[in-house]
The first five atom37 places (N, CA, C, CB, O) and aatype in JSON, in Angstrom:
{
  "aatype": [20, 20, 20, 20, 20, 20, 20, 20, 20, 20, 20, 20, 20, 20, 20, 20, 20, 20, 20, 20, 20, 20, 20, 20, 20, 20, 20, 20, 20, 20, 20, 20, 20, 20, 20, 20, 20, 20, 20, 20, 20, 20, 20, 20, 20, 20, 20, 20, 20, 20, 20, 20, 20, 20, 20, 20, 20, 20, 20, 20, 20, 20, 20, 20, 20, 20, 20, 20, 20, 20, 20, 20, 20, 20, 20, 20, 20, 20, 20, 20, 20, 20, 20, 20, 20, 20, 20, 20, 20, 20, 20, 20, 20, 20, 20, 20, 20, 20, 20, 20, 20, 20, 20, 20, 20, 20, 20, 20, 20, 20, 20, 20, 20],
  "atom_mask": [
    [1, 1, 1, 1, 1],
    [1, 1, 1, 1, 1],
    [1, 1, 1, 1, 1],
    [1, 1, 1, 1, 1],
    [1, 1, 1, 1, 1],
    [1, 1, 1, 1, 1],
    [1, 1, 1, 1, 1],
    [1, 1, 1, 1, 1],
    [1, 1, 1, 1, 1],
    [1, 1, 1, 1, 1],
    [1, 1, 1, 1, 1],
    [1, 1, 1, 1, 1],
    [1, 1, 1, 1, 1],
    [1, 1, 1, 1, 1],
    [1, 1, 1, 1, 1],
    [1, 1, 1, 1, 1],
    [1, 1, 1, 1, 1],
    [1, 1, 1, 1, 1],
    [1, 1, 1, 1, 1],
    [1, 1, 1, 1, 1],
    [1, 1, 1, 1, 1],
    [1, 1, 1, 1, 1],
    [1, 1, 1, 1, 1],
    [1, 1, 1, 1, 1],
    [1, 1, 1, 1, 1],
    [1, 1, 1, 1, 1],
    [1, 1, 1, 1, 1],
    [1, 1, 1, 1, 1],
    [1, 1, 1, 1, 1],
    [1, 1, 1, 1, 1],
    [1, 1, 1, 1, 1],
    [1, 1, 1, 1, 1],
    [1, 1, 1, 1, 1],
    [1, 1, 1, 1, 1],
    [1, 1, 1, 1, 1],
    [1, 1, 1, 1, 1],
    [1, 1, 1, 1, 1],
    [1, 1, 1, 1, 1],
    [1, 1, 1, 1, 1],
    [1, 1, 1, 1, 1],
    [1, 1, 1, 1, 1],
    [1, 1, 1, 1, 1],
    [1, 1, 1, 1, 1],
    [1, 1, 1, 1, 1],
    [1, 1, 1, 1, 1],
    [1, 1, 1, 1, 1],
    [1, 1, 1, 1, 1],
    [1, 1, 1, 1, 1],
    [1, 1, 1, 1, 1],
    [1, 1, 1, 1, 1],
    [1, 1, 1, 1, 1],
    [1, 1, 1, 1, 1],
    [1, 1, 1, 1, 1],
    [1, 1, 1, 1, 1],
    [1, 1, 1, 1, 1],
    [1, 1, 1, 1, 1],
    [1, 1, 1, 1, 1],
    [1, 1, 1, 1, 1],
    [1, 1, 1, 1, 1],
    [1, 1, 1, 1, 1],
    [1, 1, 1, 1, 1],
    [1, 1, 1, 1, 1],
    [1, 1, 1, 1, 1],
    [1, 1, 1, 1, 1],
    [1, 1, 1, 1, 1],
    [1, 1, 1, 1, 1],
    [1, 1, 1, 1, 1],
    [1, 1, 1, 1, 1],
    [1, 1, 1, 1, 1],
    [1, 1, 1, 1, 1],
    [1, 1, 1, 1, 1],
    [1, 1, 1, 1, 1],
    [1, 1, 1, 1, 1],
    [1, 1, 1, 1, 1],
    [1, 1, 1, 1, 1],
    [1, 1, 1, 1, 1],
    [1, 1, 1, 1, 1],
    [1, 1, 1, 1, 1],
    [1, 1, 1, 1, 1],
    [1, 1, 1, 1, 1],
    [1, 1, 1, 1, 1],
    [1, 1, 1, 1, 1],
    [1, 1, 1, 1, 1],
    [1, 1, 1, 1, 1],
    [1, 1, 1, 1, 1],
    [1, 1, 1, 1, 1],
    [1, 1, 1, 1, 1],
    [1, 1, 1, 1, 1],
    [1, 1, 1, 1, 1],
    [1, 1, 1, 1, 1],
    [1, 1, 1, 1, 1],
    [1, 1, 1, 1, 1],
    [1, 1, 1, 1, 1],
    [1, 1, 1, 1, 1],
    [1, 1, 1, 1, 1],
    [1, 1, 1, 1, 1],
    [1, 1, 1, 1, 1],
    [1, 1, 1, 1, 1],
    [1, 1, 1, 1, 1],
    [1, 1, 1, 1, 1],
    [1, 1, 1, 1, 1],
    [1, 1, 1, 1, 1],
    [1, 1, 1, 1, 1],
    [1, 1, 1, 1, 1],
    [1, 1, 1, 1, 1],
    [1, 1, 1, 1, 1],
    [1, 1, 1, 1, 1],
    [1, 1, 1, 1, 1],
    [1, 1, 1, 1, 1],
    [1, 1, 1, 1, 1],
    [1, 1, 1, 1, 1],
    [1, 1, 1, 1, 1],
    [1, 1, 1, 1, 1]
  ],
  "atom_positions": [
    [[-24.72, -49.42, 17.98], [-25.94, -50.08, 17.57], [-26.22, -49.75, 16.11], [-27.12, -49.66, 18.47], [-26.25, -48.63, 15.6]],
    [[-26.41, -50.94, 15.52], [-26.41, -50.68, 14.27], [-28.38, -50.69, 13.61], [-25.24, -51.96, 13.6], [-29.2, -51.57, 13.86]],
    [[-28.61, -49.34, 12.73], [-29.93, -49.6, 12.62], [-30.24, -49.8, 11.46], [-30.68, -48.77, 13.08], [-29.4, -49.38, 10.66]],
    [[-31.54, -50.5, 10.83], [-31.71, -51.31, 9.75], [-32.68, -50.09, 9.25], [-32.29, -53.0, 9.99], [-33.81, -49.91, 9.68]],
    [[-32.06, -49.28, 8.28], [-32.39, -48.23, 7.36], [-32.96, -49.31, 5.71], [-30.69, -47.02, 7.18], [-33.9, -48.8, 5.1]],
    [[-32.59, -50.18, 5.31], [-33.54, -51.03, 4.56], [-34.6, -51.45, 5.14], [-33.05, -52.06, 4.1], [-35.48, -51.6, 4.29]],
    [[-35.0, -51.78, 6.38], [-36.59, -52.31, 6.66], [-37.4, -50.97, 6.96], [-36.74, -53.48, 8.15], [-38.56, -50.8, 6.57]],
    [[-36.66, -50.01, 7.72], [-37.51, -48.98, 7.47], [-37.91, -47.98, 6.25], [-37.19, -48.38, 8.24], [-38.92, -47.28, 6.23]],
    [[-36.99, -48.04, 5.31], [-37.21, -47.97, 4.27], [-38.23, -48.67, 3.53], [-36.33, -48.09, 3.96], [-38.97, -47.84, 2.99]],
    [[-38.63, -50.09, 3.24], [-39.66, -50.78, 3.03], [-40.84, -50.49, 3.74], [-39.35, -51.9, 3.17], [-41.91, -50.84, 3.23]],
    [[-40.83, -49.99, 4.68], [-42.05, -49.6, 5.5], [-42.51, -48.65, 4.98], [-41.93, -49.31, 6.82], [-43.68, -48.73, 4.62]],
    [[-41.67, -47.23, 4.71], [-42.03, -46.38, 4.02], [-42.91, -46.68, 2.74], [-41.01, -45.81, 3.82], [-44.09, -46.33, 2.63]],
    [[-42.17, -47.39, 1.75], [-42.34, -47.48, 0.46], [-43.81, -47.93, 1.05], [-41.28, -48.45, -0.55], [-44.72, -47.1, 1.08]],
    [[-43.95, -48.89, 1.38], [-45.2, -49.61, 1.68], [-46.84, -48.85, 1.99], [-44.75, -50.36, 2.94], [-47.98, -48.72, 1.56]],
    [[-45.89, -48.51, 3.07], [-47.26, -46.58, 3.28], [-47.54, -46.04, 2.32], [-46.73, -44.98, 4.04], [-48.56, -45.53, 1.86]],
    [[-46.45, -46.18, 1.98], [-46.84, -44.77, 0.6], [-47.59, -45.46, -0.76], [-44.98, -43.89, -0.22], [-48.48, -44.9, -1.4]],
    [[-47.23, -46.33, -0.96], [-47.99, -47.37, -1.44], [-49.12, -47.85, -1.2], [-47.53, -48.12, -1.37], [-49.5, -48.49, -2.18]],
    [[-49.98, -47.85, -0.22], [-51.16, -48.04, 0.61], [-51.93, -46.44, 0.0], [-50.7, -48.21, 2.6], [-52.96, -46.32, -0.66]],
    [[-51.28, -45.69, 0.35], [-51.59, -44.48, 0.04], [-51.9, -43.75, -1.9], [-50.36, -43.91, 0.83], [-52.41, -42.71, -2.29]],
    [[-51.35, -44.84, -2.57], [-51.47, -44.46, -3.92], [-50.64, -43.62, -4.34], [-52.56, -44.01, -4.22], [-50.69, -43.19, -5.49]],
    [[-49.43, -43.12, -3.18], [-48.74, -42.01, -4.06], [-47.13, -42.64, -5.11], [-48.22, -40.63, -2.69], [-46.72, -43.76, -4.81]],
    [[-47.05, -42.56, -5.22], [-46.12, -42.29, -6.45], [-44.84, -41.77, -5.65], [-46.79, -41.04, -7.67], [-44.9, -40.94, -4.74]],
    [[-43.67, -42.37, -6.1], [-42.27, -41.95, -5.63], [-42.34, -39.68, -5.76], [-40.78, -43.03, -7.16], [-42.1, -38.74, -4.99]],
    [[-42.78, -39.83, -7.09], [-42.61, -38.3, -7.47], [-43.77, -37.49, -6.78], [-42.68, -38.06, -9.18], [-43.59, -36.3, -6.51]],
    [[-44.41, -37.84, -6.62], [-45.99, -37.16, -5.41], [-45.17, -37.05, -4.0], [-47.81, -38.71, -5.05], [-44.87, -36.06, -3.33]],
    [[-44.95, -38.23, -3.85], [-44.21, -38.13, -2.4], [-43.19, -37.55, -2.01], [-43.88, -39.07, -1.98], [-42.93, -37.51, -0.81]],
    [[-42.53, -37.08, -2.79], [-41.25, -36.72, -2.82], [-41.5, -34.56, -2.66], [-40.46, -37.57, -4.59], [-40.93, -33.71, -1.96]],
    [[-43.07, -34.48, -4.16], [-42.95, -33.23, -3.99], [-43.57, -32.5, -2.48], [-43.57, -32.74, -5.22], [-43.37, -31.38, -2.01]],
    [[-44.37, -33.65, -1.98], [-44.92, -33.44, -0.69], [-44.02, -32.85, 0.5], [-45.42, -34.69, -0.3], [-44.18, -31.98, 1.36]],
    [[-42.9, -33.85, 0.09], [-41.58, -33.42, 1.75], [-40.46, -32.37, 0.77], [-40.17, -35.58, 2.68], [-39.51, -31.77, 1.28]],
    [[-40.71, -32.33, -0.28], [-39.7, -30.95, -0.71], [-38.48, -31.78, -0.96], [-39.39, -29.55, 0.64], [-37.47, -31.18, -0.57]],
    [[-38.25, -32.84, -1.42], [-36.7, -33.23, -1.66], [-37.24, -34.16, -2.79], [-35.66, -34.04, -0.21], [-38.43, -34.48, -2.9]],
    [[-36.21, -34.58, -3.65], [-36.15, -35.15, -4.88], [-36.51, -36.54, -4.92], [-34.93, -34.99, -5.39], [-36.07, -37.27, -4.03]],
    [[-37.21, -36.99, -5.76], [-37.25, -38.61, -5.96], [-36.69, -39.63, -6.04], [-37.54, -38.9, -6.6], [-37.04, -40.81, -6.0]],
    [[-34.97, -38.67, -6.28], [-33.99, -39.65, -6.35], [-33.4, -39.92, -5.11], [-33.04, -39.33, -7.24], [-32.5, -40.74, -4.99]],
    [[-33.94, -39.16, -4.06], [-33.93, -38.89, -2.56], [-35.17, -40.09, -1.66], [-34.45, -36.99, -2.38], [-34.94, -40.99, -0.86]],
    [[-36.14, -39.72, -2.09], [-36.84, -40.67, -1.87], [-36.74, -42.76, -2.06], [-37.66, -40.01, -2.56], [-37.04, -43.76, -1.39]],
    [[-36.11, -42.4, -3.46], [-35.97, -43.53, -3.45], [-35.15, -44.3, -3.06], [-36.08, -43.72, -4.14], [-35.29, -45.52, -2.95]],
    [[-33.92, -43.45, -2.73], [-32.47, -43.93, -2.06], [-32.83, -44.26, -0.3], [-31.1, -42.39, -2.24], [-32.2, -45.08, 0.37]],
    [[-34.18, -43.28, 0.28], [-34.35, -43.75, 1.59], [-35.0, -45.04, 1.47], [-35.11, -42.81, 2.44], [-34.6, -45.9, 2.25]],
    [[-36.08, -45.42, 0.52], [-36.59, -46.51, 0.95], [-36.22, -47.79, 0.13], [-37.93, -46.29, 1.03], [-36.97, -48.74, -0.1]],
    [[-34.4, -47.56, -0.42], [-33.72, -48.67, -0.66], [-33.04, -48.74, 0.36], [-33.02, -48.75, -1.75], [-32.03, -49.39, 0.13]],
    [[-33.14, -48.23, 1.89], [-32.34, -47.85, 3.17], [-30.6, -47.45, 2.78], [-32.45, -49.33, 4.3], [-29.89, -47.35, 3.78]],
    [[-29.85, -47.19, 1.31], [-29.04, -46.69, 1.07], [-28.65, -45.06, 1.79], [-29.23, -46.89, -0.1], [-27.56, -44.56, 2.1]],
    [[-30.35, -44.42, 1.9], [-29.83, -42.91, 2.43], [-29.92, -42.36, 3.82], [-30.55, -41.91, 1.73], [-30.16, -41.16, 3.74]],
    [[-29.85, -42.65, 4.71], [-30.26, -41.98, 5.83], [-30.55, -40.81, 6.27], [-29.75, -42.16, 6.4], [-29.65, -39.97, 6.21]],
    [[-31.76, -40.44, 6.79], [-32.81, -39.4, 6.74], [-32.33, -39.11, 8.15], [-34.52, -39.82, 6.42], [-31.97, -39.84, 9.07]],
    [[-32.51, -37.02, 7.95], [-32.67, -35.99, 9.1], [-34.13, -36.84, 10.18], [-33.18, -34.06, 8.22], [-34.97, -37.73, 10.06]],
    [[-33.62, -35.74, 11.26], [-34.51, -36.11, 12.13], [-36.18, -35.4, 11.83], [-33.81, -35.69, 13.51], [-37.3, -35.85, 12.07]],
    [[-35.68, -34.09, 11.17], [-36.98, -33.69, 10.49], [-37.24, -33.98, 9.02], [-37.11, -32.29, 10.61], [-38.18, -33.37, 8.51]],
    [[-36.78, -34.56, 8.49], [-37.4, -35.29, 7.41], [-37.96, -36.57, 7.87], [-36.44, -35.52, 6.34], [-39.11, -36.83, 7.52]],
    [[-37.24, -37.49, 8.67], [-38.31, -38.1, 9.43], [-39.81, -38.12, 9.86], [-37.97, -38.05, 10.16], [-40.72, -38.9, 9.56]],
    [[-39.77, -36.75, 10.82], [-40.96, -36.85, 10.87], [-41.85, -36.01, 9.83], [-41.19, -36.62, 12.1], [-43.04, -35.9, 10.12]],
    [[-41.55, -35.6, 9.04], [-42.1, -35.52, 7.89], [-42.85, -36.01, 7.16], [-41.65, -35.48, 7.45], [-43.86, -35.55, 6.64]],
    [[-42.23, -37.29, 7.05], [-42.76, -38.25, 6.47], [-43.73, -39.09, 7.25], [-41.82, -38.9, 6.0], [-44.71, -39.66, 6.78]],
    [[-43.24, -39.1, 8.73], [-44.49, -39.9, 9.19], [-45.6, -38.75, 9.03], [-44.37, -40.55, 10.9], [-46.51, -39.29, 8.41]],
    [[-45.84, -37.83, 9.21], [-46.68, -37.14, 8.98], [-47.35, -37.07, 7.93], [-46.38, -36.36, 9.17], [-48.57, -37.07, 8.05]],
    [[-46.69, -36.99, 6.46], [-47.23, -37.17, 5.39], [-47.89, -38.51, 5.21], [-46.37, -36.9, 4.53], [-48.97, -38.6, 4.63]],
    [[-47.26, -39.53, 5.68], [-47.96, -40.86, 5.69], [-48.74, -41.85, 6.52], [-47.29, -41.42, 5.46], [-49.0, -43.06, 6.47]],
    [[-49.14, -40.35, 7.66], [-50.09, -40.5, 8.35], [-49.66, -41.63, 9.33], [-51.23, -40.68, 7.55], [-50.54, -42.46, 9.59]],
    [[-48.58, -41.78, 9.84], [-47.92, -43.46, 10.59], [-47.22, -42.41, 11.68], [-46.39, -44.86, 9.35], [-47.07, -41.19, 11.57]],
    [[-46.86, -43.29, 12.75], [-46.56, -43.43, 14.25], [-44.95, -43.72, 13.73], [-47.55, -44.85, 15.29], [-44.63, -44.67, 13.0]],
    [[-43.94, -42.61, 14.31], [-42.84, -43.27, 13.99], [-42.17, -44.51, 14.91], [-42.0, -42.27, 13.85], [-40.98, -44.81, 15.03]],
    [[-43.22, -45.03, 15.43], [-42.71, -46.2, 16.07], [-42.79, -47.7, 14.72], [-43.87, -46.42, 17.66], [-42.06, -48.65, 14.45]],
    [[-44.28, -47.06, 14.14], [-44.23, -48.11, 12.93], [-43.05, -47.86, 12.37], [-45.36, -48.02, 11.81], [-42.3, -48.84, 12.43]],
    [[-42.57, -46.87, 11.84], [-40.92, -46.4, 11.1], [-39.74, -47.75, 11.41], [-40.14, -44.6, 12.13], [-39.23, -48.7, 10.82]],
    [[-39.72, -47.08, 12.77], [-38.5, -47.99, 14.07], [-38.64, -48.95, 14.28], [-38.36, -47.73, 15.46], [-37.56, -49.55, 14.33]],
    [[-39.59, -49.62, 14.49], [-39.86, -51.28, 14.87], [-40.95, -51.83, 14.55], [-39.86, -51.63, 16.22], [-41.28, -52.84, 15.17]],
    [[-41.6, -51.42, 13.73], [-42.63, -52.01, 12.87], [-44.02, -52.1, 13.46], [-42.21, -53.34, 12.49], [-44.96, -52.61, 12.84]],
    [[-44.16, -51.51, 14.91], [-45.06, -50.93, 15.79], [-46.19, -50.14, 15.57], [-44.49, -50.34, 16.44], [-45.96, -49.02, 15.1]],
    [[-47.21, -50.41, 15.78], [-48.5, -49.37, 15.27], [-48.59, -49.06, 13.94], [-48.46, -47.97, 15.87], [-47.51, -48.74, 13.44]],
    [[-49.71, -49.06, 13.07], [-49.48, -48.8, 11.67], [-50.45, -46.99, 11.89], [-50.33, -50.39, 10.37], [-51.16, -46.6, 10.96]],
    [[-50.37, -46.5, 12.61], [-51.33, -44.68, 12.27], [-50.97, -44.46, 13.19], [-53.1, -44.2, 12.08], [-50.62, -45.32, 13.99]],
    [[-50.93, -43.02, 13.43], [-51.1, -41.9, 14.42], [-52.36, -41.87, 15.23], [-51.02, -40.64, 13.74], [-52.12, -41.77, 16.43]],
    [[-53.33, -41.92, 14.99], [-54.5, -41.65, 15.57], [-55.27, -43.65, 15.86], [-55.46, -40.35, 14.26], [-56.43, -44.05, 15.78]],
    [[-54.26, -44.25, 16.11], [-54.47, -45.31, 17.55], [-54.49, -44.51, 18.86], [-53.11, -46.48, 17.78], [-53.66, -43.75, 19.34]],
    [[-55.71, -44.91, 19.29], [-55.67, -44.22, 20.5], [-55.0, -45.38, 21.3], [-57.16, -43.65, 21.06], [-55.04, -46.54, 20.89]],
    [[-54.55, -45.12, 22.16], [-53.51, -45.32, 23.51], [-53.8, -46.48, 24.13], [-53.59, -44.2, 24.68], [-53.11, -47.48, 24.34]],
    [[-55.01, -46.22, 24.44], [-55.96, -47.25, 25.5], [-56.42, -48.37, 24.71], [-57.41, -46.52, 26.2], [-56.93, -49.26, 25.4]],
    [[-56.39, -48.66, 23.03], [-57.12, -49.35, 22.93], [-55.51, -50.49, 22.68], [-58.43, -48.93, 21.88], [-55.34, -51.7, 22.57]],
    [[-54.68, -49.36, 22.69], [-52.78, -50.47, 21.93], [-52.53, -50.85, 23.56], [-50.61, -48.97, 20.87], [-51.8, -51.81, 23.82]],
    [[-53.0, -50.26, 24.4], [-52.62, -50.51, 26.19], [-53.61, -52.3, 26.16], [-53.73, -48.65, 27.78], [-53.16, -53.4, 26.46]],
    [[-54.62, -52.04, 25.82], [-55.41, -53.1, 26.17], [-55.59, -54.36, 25.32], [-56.54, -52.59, 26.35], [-56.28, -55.31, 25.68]],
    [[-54.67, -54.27, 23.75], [-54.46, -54.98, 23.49], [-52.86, -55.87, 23.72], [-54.97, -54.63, 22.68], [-52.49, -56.92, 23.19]],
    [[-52.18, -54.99, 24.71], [-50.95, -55.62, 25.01], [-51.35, -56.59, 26.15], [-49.81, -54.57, 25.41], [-50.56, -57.42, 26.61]],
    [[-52.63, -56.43, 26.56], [-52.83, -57.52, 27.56], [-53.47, -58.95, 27.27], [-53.6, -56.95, 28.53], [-53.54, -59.79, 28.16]],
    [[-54.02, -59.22, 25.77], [-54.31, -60.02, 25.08], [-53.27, -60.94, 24.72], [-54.85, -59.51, 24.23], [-52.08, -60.71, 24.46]],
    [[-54.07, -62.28, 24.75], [-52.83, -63.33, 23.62], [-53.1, -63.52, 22.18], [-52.72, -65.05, 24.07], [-54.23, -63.29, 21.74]],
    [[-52.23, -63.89, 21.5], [-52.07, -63.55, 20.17], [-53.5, -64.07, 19.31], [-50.63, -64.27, 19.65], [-53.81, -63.46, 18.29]],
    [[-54.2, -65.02, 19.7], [-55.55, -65.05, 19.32], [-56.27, -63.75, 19.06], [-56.22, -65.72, 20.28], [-56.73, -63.21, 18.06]],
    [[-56.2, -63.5, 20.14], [-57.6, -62.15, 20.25], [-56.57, -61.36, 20.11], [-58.79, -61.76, 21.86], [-56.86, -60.69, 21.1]],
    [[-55.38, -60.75, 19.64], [-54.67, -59.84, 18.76], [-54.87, -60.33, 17.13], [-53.04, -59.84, 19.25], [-54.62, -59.75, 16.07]],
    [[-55.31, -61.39, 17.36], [-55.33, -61.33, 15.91], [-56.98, -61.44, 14.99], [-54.33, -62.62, 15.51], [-57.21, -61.3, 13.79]],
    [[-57.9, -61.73, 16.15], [-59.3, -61.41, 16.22], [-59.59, -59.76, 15.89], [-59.82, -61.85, 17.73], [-60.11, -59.4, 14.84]],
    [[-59.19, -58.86, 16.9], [-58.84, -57.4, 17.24], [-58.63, -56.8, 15.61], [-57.24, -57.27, 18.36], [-59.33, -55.97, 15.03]],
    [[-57.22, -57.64, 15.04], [-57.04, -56.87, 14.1], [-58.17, -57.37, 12.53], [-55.35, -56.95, 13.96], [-58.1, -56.62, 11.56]],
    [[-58.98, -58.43, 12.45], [-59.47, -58.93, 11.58], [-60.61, -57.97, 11.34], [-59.69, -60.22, 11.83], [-60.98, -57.44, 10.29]],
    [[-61.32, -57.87, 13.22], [-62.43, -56.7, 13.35], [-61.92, -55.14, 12.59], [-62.7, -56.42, 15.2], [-62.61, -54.5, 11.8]],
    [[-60.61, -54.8, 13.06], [-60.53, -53.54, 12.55], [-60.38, -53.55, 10.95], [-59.38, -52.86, 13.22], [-60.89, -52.54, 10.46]],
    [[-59.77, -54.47, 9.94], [-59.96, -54.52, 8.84], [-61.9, -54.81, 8.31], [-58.85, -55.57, 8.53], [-62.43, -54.29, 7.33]],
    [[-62.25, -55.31, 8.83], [-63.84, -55.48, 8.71], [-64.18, -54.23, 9.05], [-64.63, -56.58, 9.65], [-64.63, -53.65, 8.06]],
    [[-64.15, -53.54, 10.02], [-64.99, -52.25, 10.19], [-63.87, -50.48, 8.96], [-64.97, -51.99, 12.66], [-64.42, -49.38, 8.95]],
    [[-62.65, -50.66, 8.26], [-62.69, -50.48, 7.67], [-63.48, -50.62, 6.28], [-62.1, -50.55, 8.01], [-64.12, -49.67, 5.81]],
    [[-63.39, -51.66, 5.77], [-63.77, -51.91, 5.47], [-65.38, -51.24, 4.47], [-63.38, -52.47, 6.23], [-65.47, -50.69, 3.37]],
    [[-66.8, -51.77, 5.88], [-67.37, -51.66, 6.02], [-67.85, -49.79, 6.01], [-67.27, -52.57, 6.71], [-68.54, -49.2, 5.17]],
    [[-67.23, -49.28, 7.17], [-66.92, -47.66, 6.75], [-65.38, -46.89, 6.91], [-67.93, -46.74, 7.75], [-64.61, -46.4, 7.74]],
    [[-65.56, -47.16, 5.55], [-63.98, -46.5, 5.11], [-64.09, -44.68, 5.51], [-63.65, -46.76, 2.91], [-65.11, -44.01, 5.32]],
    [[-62.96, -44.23, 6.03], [-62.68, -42.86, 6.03], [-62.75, -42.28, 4.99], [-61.65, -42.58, 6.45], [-61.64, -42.38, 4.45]],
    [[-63.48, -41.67, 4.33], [-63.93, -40.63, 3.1], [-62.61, -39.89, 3.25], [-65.51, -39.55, 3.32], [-61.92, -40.14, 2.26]],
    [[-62.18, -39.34, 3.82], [-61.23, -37.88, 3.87], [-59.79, -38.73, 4.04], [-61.62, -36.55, 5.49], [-58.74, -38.43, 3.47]],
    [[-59.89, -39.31, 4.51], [-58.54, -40.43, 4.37], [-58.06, -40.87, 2.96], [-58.92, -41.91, 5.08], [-56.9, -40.54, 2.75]],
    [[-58.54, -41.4, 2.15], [-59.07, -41.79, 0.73], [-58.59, -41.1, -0.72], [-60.53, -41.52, 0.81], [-58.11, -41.44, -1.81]],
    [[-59.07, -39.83, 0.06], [-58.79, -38.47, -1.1], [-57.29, -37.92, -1.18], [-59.75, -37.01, -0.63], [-57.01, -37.0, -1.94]]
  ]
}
């Protein structure tokens, strides 16, 4: 099975990008070089299993978002991704308009910084 280390790579970049950091911020965060960083999220490098989660950690993401483009945070609770798998794509896409509005509206202070 062959796995697509360029889209997860773009995912990365993307987070981290959302996030404001900088190839060289991010890089000093997980302890490996920028030229490291940037080779994973041209999917040229393929990443340890703990640098992996490393990074989801640093970028605050579900390594399912990583793998299949699944969940964008860690702290989705369970019940609310359970109960939107029982929705049709309307009200998945209602669901997600609300959660950008109530960002929005009150942004995470400590998230931010």
């Amino acid at each position: 099975m062959d796995f697509d280390y360029t889209t997860m790579g773009n995912r990365i970049r993307l987070r981290r990008k959302e996030l404001h950091l900088t190839q060289s911020d991010f890089s000093k965060k997980l302890g490996i070089s920028q030229n490291h960083i940037s080779a994973i999220e041209c999917g040229t490098q393929h990443l340890s299993f703990e640098l992996f989660i490393s990074i989801c950690d640093t970028l605050h993401i579900n390594p399912d978002y990583l793998i299949n483009g699944c969940t964008h945070t860690t702290n989705t609770p369970l019940q609310i991704m359970n109960s939107l798998n029982l929705c049709d794509k309307s009200c998945i896409e209602l669901a997600r308009r609300f959660a950008e509005l109530l960002v929005e509206l009150y942004p995470n202070e400590d998230k931010q910084k």
